[in-house]
Backbone bond lengths (Angstrom), bond angles and torsions (degrees), N, CA, C in turn:
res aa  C-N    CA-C-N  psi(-1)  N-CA   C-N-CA  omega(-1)  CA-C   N-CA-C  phi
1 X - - - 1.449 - - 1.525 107.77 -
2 X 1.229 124.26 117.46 1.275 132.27 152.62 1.430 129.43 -69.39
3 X 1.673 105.64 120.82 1.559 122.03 177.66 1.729 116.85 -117.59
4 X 1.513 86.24 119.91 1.337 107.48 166.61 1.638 130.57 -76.25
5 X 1.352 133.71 106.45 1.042 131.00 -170.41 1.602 102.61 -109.01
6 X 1.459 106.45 130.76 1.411 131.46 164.67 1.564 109.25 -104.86
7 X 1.475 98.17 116.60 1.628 105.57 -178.39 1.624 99.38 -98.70
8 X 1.573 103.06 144.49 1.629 126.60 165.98 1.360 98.21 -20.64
9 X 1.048 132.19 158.62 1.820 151.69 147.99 1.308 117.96 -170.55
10 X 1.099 109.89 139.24 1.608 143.04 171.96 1.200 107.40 -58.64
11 X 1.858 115.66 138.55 1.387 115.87 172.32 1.848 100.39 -75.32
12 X 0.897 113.95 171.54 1.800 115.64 -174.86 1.794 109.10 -127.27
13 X 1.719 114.17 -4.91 1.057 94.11 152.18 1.798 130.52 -95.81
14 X 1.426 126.97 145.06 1.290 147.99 -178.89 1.516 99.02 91.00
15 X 1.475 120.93 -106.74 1.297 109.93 -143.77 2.061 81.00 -129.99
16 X 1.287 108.57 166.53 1.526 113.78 173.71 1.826 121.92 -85.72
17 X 1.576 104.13 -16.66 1.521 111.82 170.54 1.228 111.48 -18.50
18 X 1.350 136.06 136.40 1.516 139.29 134.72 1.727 132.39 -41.98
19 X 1.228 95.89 -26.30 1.646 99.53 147.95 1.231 138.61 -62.47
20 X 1.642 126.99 -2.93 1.318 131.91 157.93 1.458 124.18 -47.64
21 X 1.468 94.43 -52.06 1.486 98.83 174.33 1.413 83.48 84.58
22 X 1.447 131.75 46.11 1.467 130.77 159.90 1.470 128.58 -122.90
23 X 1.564 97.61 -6.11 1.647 107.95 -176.98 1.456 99.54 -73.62
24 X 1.854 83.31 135.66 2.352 93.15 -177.67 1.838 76.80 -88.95
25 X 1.700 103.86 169.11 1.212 137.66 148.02 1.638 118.11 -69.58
26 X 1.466 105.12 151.00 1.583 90.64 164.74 1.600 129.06 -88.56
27 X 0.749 118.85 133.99 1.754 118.98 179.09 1.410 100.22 -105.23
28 X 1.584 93.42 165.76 1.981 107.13 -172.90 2.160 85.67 -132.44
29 X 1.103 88.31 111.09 1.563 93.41 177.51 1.965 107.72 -96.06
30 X 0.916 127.93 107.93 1.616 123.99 155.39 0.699 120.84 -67.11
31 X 2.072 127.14 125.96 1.024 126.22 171.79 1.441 103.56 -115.85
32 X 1.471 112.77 166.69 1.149 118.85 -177.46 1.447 113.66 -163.29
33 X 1.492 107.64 129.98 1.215 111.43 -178.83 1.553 122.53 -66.70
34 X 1.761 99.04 152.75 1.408 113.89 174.87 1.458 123.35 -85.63
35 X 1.371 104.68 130.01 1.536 96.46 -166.68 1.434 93.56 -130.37
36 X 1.621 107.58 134.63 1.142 119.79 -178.56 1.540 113.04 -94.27
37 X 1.299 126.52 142.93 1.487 158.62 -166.86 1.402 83.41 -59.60
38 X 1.402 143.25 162.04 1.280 141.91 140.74 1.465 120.27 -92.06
39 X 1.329 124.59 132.13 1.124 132.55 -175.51 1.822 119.71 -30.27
40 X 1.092 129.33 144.15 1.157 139.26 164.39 1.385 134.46 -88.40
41 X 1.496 123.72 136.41 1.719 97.12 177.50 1.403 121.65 -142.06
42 X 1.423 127.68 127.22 1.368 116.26 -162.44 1.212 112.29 -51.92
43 X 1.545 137.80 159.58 1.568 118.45 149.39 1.531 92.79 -104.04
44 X 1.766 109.84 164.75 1.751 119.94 -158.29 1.469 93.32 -132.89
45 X 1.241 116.91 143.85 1.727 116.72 178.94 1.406 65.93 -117.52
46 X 1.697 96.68 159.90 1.434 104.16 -173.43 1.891 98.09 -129.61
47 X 1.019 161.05 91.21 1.282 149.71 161.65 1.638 128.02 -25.52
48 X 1.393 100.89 122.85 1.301 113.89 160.21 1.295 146.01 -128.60
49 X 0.927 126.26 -128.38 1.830 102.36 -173.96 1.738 96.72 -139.20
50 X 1.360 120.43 22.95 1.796 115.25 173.91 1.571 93.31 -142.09
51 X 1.310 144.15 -40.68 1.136 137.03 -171.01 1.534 101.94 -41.93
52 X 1.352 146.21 157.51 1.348 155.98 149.66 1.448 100.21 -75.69
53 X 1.360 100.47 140.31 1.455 113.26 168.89 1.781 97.97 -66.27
54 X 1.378 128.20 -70.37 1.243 120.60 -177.31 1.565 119.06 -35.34
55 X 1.278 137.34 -26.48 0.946 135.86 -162.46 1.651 106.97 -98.39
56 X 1.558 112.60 -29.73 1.865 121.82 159.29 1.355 122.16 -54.06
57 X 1.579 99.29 -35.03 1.779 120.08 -175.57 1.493 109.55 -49.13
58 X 1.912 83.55 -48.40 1.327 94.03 -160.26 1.922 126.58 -84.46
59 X 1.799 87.30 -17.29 1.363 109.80 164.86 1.305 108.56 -55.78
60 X 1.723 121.41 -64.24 1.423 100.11 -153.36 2.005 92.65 -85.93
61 X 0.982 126.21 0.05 1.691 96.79 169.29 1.645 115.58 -83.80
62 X 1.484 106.05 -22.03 2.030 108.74 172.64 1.947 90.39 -62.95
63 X 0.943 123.46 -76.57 1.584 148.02 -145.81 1.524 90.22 -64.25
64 X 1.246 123.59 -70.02 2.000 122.73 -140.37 1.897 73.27 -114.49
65 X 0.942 144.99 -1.11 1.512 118.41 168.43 1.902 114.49 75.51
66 X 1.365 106.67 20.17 1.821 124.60 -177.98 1.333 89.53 -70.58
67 X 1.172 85.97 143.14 1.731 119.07 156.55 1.490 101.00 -64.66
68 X 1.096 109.44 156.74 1.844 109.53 175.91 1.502 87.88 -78.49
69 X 1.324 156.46 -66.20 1.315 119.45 -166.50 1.654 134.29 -47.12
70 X 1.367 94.12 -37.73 1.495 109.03 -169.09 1.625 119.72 -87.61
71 X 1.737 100.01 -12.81 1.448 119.14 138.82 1.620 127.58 -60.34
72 X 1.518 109.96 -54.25 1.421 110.56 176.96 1.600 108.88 -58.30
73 X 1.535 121.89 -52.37 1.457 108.66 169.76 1.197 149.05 -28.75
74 X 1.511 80.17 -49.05 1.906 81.42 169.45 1.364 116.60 -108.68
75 X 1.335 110.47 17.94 2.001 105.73 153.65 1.457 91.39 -64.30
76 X 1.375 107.87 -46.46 1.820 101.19 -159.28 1.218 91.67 -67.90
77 X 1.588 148.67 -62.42 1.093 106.30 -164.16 1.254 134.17 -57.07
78 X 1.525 119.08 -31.70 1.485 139.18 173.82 1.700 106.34 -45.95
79 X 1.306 100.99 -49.67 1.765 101.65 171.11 1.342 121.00 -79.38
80 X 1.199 128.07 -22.45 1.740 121.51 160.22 1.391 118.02 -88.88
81 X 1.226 110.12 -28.75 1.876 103.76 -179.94 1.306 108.96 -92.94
82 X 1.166 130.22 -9.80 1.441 133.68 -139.97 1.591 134.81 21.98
83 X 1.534 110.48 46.58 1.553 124.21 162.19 1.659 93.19 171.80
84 X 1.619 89.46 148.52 1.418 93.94 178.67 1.508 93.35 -158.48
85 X 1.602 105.36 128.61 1.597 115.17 168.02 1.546 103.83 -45.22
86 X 1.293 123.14 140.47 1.335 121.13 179.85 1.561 123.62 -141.22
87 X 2.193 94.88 6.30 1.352 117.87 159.80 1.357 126.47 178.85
88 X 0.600 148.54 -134.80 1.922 148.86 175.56 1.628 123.28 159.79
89 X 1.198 107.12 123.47 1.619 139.12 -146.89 0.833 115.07 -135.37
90 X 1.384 118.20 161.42 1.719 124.78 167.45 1.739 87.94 -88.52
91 X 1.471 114.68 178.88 1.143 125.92 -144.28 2.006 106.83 -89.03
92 X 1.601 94.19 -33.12 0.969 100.05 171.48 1.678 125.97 -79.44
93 X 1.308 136.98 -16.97 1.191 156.21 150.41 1.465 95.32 -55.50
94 X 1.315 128.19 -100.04 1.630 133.99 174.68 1.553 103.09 -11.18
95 X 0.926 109.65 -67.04 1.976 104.75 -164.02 1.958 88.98 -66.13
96 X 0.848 121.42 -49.63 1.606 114.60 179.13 1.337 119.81 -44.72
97 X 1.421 116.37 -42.73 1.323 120.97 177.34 1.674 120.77 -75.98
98 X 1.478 90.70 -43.49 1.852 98.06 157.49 1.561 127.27 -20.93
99 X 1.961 82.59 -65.50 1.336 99.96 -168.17 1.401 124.18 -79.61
100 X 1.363 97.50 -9.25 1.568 108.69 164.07 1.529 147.50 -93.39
101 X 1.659 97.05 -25.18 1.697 112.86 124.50 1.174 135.59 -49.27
102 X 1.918 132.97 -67.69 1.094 103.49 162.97 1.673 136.43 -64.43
103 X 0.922 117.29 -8.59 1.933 110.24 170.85 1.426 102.07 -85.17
104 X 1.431 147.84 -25.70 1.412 114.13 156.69 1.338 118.32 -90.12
105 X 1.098 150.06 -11.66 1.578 128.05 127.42 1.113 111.91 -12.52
106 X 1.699 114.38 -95.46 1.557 108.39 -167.03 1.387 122.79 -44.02
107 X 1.710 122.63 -29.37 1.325 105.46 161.47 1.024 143.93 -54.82
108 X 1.825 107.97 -23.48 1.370 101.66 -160.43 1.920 89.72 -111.04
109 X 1.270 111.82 4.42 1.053 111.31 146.84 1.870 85.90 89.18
110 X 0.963 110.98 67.14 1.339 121.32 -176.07 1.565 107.39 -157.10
111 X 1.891 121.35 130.94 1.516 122.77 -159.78 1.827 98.44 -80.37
112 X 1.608 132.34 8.90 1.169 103.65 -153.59 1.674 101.96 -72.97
113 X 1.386 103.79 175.09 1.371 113.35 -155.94 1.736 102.09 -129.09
114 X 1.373 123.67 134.78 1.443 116.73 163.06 1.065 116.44 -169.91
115 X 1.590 97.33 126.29 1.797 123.36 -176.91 1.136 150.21 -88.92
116 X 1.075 154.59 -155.48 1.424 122.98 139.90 2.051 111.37 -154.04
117 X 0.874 99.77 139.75 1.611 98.93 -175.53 1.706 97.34 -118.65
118 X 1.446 117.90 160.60 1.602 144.91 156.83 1.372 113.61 -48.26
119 X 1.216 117.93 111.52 0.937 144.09 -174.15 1.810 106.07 -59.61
């Protein structure tokens, strides 16, 4: 922790007497740096037209940790809107999860797709 010390001083116009009624006190000011939050980033399941819904279900409860309901929800949204936020991360988490969605896709030999953009 960094401390700032302000020492006593005298005003310097008229005379230096203590009868001015101009002498400051000393104060101890703390400063402290600003630290910025690091950016956030959605990850996006993206909908398509061969992936199985059962097999998205099952993505986001391995991957994002869903309940099978709250997994099935947002297949549906993923299948009626075609994309649905499906979590939010710092950047390095997000690209991990990305990358761990698309490589079991391609294993199981399925096109689904998921990205992630800045929040």
């Amino acid at each position: 922790m960094t401390q700032e010390r302000i020492t006593p001083t005298r005003a310097m116009a008229g005379s230096n007497s203590p009868q001015d009624g101009e002498g400051d006190t000393g104060v101890v000011v703390d400063t402290k740096p600003k630290t910025k939050r690091p950016p956030l980033y959605k990850v996006l399941l993206l909908n398509d037209d061969y992936t199985p819904m059962e097999f998205v279900v099952h993505v986001l409860e391995r991957f994002f940790g869903m309940t099978h309901a709250q997994a099935f929800e947002i297949m549906l949204t993923v299948h009626k809107k075609g994309v649905a936020v499906v979590g939010v991360f710092s950047h390095e988490i997000a690209e991990t999860k990305v990358g761990q969605v698309m490589d079991f896709a391609r294993r199981h030999q399925h096109p689904l797709q998921c990205t992630m953009e800045k929040e």
